[in-house]
PDB file of N, CA, C and O in Angstrom:
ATOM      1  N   UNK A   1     102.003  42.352  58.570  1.00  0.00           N
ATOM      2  CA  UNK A   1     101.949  40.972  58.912  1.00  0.00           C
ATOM      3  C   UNK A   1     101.177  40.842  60.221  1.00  0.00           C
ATOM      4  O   UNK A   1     101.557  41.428  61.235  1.00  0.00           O
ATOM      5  N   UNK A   2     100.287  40.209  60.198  1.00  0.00           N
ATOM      6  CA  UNK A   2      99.078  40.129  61.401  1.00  0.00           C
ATOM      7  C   UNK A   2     100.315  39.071  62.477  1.00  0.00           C
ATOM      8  O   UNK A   2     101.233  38.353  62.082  1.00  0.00           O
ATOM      9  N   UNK A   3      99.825  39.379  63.987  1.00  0.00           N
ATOM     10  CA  UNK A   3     100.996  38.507  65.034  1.00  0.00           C
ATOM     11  C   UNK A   3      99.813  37.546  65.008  1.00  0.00           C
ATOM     12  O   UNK A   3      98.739  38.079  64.726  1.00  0.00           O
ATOM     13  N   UNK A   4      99.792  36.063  65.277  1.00  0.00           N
ATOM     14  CA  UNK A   4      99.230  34.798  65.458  1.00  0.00           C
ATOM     15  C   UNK A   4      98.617  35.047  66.958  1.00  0.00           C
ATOM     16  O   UNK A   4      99.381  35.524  67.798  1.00  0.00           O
ATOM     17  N   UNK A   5      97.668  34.833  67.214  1.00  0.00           N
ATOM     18  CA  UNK A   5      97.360  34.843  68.484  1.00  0.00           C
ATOM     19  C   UNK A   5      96.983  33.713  68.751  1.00  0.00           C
ATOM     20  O   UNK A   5      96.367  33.108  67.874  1.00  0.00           O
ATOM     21  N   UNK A   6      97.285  32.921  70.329  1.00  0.00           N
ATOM     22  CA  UNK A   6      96.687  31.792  70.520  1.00  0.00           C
ATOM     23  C   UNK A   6      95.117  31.562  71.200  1.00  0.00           C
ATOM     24  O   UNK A   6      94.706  32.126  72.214  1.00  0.00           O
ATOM     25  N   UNK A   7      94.548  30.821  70.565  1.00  0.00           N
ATOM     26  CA  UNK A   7      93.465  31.079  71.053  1.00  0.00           C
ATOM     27  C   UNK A   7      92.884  29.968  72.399  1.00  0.00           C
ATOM     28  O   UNK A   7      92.940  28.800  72.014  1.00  0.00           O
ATOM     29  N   UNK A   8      92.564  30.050  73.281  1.00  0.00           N
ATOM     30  CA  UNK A   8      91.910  29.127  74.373  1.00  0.00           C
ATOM     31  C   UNK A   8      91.079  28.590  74.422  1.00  0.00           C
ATOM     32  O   UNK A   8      90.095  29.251  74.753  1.00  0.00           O
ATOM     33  N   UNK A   9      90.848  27.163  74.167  1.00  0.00           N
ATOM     34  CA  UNK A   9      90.259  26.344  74.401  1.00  0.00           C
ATOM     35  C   UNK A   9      89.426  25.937  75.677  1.00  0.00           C
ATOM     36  O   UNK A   9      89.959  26.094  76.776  1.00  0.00           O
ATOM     37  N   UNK A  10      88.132  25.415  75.596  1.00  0.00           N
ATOM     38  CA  UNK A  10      87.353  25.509  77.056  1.00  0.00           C
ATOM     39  C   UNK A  10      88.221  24.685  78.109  1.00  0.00           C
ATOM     40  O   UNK A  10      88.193  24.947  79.312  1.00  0.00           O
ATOM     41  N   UNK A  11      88.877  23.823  77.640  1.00  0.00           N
ATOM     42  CA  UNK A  11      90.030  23.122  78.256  1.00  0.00           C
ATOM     43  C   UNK A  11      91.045  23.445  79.279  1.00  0.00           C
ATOM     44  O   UNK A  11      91.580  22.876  80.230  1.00  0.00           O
ATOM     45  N   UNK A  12      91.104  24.992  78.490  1.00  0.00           N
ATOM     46  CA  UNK A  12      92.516  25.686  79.281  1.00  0.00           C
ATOM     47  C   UNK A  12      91.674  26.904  80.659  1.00  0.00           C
ATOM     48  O   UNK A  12      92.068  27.430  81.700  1.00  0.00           O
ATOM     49  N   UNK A  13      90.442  26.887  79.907  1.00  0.00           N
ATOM     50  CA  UNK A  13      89.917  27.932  81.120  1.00  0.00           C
ATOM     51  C   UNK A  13      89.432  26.913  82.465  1.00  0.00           C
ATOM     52  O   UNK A  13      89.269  27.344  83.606  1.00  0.00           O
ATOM     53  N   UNK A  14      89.272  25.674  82.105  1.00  0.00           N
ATOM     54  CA  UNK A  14      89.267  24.592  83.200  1.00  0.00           C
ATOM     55  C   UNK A  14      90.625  24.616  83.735  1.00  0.00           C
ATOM     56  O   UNK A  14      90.748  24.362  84.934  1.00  0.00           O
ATOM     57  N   UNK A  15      91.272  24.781  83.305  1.00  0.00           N
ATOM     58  CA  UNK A  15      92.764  24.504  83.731  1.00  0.00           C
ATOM     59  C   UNK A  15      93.267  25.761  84.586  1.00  0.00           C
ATOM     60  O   UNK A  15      94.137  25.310  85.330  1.00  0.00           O
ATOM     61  N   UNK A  16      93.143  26.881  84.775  1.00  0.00           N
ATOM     62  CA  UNK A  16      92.943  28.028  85.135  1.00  0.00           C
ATOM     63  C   UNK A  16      92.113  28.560  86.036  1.00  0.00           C
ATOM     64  O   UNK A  16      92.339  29.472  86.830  1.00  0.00           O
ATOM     65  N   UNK A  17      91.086  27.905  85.858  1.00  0.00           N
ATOM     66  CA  UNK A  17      90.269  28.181  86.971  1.00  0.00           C
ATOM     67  C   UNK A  17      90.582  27.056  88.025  1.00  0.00           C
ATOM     68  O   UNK A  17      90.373  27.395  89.191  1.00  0.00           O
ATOM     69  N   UNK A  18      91.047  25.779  87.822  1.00  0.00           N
ATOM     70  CA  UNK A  18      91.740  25.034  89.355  1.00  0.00           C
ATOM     71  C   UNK A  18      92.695  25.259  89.809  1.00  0.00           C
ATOM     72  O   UNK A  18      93.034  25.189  90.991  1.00  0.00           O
ATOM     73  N   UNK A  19      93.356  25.616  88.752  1.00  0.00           N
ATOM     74  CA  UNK A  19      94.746  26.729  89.436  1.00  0.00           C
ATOM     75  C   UNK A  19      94.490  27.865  90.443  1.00  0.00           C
ATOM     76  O   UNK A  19      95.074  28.037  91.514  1.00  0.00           O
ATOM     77  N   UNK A  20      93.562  28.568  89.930  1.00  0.00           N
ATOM     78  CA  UNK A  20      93.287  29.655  90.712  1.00  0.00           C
ATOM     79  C   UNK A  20      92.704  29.410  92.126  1.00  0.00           C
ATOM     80  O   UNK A  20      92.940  30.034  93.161  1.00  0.00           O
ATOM     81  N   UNK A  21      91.934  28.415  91.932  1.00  0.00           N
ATOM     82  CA  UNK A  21      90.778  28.070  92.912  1.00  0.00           C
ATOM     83  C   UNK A  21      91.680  26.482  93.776  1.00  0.00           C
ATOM     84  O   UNK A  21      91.139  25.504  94.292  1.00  0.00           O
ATOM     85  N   UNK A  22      93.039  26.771  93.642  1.00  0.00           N
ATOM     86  CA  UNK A  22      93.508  25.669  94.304  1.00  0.00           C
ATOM     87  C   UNK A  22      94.070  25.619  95.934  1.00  0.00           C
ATOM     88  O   UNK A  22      94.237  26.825  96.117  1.00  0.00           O
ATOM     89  N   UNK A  23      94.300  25.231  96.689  1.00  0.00           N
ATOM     90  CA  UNK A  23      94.677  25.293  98.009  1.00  0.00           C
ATOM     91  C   UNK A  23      95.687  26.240  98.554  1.00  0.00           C
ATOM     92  O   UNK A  23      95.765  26.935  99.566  1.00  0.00           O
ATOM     93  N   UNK A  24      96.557  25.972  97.334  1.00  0.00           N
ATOM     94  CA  UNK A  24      98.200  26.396  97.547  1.00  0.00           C
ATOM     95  C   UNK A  24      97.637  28.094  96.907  1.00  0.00           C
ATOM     96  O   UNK A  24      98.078  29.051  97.543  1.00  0.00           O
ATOM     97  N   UNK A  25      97.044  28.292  96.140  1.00  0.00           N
ATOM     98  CA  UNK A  25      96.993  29.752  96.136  1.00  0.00           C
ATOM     99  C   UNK A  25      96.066  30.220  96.660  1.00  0.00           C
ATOM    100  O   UNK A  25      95.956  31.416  96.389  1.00  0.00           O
ATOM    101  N   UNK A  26      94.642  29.505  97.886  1.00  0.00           N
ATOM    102  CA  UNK A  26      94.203  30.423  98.502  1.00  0.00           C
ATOM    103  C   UNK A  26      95.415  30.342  99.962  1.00  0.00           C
ATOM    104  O   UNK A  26      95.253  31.284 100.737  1.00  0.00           O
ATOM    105  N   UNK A  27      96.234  29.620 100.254  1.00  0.00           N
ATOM    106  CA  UNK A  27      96.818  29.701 101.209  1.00  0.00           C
ATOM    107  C   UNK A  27      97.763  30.571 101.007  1.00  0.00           C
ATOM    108  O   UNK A  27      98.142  31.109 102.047  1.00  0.00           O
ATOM    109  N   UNK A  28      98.469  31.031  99.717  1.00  0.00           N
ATOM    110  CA  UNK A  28      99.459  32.415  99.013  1.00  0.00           C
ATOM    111  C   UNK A  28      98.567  33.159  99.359  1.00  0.00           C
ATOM    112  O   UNK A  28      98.869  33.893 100.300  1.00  0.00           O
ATOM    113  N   UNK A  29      97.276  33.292  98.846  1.00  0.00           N
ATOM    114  CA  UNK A  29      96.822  34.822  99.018  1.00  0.00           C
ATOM    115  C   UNK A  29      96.700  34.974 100.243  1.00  0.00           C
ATOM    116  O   UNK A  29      96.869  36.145 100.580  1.00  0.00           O
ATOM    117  N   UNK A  30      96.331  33.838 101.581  1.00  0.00           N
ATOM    118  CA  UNK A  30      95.999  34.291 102.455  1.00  0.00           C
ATOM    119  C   UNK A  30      97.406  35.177 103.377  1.00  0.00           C
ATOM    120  O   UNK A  30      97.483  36.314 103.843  1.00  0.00           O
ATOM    121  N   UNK A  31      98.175  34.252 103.341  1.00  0.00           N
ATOM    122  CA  UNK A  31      99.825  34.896 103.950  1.00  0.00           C
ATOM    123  C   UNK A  31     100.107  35.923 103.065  1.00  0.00           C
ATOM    124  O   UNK A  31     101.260  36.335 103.195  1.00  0.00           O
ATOM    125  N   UNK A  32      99.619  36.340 102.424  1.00  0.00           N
ATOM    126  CA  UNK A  32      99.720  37.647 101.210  1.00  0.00           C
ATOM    127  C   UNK A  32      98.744  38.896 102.090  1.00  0.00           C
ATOM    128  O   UNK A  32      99.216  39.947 102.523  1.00  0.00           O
ATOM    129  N   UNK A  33      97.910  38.645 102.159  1.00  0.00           N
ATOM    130  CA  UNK A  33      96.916  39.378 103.316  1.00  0.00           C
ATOM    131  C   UNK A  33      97.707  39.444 104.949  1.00  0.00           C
ATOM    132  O   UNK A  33      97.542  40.428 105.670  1.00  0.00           O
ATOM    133  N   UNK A  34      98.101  38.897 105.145  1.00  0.00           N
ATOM    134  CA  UNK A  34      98.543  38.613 106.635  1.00  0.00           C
ATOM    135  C   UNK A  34      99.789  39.087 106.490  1.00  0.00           C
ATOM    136  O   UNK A  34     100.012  39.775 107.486  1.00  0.00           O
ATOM    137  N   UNK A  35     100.705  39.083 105.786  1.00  0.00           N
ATOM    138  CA  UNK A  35     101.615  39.803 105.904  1.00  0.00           C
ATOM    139  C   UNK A  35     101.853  41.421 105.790  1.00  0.00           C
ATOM    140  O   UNK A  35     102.694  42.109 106.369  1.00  0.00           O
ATOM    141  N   UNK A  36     100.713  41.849 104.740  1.00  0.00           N
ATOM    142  CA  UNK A  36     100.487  43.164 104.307  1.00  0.00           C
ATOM    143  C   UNK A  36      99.322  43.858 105.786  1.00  0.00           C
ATOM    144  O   UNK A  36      99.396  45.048 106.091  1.00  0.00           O
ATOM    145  N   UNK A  37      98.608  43.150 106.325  1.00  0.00           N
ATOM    146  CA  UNK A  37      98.146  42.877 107.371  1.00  0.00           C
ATOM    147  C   UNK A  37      99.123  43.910 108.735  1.00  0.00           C
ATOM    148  O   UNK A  37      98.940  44.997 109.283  1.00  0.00           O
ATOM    149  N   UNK A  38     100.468  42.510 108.839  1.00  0.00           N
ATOM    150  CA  UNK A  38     101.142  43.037 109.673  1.00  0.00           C
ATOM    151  C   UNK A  38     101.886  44.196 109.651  1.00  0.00           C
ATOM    152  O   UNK A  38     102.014  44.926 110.634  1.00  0.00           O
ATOM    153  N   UNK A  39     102.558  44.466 108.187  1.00  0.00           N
ATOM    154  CA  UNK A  39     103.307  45.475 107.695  1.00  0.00           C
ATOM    155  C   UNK A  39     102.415  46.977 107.988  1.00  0.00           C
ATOM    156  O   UNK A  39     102.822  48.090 108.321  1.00  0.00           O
ATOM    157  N   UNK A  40     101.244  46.536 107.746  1.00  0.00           N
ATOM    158  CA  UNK A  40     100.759  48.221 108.200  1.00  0.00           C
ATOM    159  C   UNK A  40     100.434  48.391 109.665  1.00  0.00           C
ATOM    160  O   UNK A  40     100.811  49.530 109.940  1.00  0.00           O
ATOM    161  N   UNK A  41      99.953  47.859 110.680  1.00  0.00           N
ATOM    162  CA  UNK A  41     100.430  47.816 111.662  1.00  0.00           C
ATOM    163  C   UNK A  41     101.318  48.519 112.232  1.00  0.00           C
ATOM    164  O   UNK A  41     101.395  49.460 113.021  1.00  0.00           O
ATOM    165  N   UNK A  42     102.317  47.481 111.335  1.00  0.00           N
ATOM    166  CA  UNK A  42     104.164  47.891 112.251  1.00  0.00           C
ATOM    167  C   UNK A  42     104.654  49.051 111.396  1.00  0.00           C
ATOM    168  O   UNK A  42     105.848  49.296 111.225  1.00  0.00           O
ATOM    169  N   UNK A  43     103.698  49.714 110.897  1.00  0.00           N
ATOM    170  CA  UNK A  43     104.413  50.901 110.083  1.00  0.00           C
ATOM    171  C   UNK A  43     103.511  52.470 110.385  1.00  0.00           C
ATOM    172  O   UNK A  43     103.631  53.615 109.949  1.00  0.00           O
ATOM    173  N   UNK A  44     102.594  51.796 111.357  1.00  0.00           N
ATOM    174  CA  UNK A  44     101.306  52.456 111.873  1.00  0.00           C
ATOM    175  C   UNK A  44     102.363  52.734 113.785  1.00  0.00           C
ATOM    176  O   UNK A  44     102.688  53.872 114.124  1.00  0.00           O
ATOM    177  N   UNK A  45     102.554  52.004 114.314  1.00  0.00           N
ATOM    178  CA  UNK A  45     103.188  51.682 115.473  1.00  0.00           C
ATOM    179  C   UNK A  45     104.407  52.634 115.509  1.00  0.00           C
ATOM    180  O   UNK A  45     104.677  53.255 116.537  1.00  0.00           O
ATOM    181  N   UNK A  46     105.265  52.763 114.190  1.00  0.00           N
ATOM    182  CA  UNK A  46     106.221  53.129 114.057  1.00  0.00           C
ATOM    183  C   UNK A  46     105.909  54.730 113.688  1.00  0.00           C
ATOM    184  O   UNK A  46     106.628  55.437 114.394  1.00  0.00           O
ATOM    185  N   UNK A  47     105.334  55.263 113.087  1.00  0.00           N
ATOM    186  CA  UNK A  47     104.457  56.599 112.895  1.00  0.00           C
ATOM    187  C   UNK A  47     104.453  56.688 114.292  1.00  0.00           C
ATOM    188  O   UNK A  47     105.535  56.954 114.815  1.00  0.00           O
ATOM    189  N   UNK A  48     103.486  56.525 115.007  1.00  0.00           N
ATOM    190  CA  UNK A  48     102.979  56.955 116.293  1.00  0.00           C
ATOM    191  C   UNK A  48     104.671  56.904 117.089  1.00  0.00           C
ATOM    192  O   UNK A  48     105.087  58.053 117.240  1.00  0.00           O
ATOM    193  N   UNK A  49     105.404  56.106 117.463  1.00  0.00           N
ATOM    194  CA  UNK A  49     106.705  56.061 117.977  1.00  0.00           C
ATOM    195  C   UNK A  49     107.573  57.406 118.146  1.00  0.00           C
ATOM    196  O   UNK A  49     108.036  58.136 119.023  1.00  0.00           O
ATOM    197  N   UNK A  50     107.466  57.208 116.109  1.00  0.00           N
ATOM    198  CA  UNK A  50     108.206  58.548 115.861  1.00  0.00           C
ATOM    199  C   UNK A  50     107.457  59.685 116.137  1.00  0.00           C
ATOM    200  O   UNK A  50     108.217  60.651 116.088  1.00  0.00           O
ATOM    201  N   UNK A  51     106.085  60.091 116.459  1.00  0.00           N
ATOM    202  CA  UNK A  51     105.404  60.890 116.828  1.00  0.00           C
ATOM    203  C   UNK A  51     105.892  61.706 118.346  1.00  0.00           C
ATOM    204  O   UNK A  51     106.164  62.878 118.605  1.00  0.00           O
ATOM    205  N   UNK A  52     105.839  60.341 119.227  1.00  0.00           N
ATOM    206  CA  UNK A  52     105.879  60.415 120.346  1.00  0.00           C
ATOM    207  C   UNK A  52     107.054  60.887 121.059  1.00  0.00           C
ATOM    208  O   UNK A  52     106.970  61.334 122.203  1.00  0.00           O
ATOM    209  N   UNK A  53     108.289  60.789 120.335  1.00  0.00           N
ATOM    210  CA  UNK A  53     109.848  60.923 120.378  1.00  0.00           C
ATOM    211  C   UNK A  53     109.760  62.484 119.895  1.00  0.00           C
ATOM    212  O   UNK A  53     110.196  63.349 120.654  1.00  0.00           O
ATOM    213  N   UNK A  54     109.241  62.813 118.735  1.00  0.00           N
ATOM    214  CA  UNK A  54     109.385  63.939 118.191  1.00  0.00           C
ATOM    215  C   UNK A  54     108.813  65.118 119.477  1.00  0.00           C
ATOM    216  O   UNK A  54     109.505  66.000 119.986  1.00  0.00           O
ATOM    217  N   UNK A  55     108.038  64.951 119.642  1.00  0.00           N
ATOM    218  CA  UNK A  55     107.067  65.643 120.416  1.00  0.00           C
ATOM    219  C   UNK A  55     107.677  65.462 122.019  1.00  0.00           C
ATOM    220  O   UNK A  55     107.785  66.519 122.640  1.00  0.00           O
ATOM    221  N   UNK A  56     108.021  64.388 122.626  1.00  0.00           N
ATOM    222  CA  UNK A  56     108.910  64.453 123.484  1.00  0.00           C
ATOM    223  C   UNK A  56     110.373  65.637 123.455  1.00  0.00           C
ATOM    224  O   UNK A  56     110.660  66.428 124.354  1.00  0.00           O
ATOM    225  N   UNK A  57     111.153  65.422 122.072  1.00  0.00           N
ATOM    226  CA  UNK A  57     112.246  66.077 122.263  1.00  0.00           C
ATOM    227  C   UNK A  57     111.591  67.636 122.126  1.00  0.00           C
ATOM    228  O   UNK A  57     112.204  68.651 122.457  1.00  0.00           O
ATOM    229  N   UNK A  58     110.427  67.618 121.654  1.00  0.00           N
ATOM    230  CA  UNK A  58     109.745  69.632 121.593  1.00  0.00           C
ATOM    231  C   UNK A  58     109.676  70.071 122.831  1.00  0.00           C
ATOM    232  O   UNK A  58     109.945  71.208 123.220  1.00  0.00           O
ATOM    233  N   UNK A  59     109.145  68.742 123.746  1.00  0.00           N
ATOM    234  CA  UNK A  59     108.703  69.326 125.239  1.00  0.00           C
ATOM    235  C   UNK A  59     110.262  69.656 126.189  1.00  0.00           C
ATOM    236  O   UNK A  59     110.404  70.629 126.930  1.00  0.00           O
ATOM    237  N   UNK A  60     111.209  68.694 125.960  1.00  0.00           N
ATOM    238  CA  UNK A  60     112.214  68.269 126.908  1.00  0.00           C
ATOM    239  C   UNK A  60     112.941  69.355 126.544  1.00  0.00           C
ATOM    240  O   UNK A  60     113.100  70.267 127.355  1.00  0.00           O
ATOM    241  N   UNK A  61     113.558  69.421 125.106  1.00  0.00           N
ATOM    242  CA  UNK A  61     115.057  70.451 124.727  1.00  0.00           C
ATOM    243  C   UNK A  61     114.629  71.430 124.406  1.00  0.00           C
ATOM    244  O   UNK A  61     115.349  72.347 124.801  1.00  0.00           O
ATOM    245  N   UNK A  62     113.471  71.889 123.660  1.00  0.00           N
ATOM    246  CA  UNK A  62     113.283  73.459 123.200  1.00  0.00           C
ATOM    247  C   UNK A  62     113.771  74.376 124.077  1.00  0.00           C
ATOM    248  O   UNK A  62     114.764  75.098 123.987  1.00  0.00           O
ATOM    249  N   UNK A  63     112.785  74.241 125.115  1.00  0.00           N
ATOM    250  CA  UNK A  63     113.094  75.468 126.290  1.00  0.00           C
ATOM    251  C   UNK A  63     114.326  75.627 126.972  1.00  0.00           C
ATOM    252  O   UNK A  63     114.733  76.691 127.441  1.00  0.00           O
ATOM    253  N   UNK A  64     115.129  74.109 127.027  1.00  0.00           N
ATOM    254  CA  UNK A  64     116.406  74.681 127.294  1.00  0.00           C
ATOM    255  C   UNK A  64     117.202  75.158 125.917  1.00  0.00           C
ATOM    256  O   UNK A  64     118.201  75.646 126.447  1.00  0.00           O
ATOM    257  N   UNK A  65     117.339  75.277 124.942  1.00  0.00           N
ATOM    258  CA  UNK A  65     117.822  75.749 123.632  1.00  0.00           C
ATOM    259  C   UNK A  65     117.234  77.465 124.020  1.00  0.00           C
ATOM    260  O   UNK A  65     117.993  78.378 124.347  1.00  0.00           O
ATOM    261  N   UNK A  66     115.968  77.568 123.906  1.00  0.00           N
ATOM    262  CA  UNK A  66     115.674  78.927 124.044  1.00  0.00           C
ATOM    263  C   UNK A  66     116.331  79.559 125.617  1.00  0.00           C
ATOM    264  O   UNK A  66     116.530  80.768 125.735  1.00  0.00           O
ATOM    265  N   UNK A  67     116.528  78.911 126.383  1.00  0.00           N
ATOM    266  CA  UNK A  67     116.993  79.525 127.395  1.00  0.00           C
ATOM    267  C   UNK A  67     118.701  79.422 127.093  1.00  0.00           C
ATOM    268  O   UNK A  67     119.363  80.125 127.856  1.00  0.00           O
ATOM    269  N   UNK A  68     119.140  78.978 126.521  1.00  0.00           N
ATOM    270  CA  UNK A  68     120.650  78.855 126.284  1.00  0.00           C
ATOM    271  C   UNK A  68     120.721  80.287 125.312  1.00  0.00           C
ATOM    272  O   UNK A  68     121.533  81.144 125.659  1.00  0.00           O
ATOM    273  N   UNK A  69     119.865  80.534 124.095  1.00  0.00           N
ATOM    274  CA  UNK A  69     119.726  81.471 123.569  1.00  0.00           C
ATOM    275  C   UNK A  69     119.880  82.904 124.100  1.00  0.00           C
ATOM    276  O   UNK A  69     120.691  83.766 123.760  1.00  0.00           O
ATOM    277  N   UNK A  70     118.468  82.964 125.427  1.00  0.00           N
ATOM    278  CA  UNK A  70     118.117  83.525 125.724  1.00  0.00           C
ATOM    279  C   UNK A  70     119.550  84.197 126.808  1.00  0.00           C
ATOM    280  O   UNK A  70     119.518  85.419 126.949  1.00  0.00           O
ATOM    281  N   UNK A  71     120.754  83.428 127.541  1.00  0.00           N
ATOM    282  CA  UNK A  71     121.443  83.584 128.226  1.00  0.00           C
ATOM    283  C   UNK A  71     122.601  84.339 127.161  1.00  0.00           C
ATOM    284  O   UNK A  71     123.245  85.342 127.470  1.00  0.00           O
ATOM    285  N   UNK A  72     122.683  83.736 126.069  1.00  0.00           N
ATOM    286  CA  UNK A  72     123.638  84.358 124.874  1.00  0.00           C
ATOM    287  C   UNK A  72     123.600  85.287 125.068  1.00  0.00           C
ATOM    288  O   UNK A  72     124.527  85.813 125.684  1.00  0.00           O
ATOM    289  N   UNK A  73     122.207  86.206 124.537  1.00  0.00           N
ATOM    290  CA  UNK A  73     121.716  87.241 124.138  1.00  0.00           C
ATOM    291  C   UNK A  73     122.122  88.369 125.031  1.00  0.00           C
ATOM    292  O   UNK A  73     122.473  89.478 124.626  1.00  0.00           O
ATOM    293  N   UNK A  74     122.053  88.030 126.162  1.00  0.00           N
ATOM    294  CA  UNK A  74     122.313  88.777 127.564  1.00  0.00           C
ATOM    295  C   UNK A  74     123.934  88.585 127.795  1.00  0.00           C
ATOM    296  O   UNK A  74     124.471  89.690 127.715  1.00  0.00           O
ATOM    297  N   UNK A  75     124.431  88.034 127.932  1.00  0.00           N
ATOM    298  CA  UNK A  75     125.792  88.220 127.274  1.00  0.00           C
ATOM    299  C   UNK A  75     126.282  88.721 126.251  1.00  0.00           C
ATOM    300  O   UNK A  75     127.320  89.369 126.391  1.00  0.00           O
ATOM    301  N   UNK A  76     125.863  88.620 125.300  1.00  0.00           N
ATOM    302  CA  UNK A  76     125.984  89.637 124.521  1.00  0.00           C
ATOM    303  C   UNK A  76     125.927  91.237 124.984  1.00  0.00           C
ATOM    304  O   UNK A  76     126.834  92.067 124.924  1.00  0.00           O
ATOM    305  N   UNK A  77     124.678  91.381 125.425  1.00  0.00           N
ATOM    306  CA  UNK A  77     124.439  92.792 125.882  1.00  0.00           C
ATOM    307  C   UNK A  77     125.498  93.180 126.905  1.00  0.00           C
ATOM    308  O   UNK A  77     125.934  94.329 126.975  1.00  0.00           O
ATOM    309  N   UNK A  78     125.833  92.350 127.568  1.00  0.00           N
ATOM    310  CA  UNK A  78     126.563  92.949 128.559  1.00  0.00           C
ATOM    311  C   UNK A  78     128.056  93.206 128.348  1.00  0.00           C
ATOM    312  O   UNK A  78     128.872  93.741 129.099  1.00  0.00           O
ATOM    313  N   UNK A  79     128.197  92.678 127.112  1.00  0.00           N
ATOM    314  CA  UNK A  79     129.555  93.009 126.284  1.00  0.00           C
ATOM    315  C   UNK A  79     129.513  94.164 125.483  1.00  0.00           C
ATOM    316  O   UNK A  79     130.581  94.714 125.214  1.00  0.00           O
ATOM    317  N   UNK A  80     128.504  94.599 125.077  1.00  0.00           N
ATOM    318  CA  UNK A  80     128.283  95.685 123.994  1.00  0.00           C
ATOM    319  C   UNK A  80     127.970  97.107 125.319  1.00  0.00           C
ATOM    320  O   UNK A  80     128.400  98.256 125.414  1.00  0.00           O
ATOM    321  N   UNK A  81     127.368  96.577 125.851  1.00  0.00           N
ATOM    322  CA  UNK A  81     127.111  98.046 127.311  1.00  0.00           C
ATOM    323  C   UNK A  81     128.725  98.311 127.589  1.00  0.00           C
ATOM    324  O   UNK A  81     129.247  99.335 127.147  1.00  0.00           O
ATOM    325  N   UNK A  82     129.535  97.276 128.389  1.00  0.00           N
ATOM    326  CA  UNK A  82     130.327  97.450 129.051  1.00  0.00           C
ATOM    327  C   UNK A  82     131.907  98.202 127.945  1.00  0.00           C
ATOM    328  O   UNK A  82     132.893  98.871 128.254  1.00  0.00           O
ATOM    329  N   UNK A  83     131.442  97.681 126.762  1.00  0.00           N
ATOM    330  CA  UNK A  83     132.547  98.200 125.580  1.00  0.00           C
ATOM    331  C   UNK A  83     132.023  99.455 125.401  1.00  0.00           C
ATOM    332  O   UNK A  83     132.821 100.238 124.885  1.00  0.00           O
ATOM    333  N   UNK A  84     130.516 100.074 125.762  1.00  0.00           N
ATOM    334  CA  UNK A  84     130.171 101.048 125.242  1.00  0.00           C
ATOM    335  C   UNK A  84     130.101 102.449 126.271  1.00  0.00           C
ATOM    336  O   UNK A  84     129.705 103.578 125.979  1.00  0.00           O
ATOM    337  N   UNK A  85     130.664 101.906 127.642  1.00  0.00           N
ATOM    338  CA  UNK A  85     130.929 102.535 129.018  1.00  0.00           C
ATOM    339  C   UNK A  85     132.038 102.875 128.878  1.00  0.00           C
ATOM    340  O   UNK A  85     132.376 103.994 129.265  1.00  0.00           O
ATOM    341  N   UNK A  86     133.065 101.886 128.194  1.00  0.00           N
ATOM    342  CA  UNK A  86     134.597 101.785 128.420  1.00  0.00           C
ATOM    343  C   UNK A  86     135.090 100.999 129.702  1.00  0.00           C
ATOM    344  O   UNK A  86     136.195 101.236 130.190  1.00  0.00           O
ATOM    345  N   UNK A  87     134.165  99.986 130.267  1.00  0.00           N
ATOM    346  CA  UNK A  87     135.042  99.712 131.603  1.00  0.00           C
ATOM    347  C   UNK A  87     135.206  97.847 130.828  1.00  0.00           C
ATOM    348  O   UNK A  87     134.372  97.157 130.242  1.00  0.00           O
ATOM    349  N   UNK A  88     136.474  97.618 131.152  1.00  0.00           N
ATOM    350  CA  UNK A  88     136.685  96.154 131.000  1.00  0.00           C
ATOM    351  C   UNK A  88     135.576  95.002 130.840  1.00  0.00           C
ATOM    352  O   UNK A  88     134.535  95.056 131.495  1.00  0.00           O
ATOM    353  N   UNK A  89     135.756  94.300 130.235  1.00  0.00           N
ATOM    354  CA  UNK A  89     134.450  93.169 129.788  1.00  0.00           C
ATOM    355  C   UNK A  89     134.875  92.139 130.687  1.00  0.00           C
ATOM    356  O   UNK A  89     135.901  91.486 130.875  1.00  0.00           O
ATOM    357  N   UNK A  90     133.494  92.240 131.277  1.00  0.00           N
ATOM    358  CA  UNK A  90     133.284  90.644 132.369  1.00  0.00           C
ATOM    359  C   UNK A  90     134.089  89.790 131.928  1.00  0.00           C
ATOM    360  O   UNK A  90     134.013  89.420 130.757  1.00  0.00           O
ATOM    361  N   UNK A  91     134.986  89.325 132.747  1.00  0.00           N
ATOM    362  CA  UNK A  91     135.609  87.772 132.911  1.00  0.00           C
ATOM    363  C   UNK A  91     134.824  86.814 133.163  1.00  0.00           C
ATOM    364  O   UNK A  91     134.288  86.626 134.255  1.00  0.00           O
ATOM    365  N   UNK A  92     134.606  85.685 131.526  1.00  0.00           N
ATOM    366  CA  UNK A  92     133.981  84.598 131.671  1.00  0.00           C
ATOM    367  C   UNK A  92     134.381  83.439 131.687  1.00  0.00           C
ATOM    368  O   UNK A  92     133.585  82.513 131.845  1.00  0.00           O
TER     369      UNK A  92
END
């Protein structure tokens, strides 16, 4: 069974094309632009932000993390020497 298709009249492509070409939808498309506009922007702003934070906390905390590490480690050792001398382990 064939589906009916409707067919368009030169009538309706007049009708369609003032629709399209009407005030209210170049003023939609334009706030359609301007909003997508702003959104990358503020999503561009926000990249760089989080950039800047990230890279801040690399500069600020790493080195104390590695130096907190680094103080472990040496405590450590000085628990494993002093167990391995036999004399009492540093009071910490």
């Amino acid at each position: 069974m064939a589906s009916k298709r409707s067919k368009r009249g030169p009538s309706d492509e007049g009708v369609v094309a003032r629709v399209s070409n009407s005030e209210i939808v170049k003023q939609g498309k334009r706030a359609a632009s301007d909003a997508a506009f702003v959104t990358k922007k503020l999503l561009r702003s926000t990249g760089k932000a989080a950039w800047i934070a990230g890279i801040t906390f690399l500069i600020l905390f790493v080195p104390l993390i590695v130096e907190m590490d680094r103080e472990q480690q040496l405590n450590e050792l000085e628990l494993q020497q002093s167990s391995l001398l036999g004399t009492p382990p540093p009071s910490q």
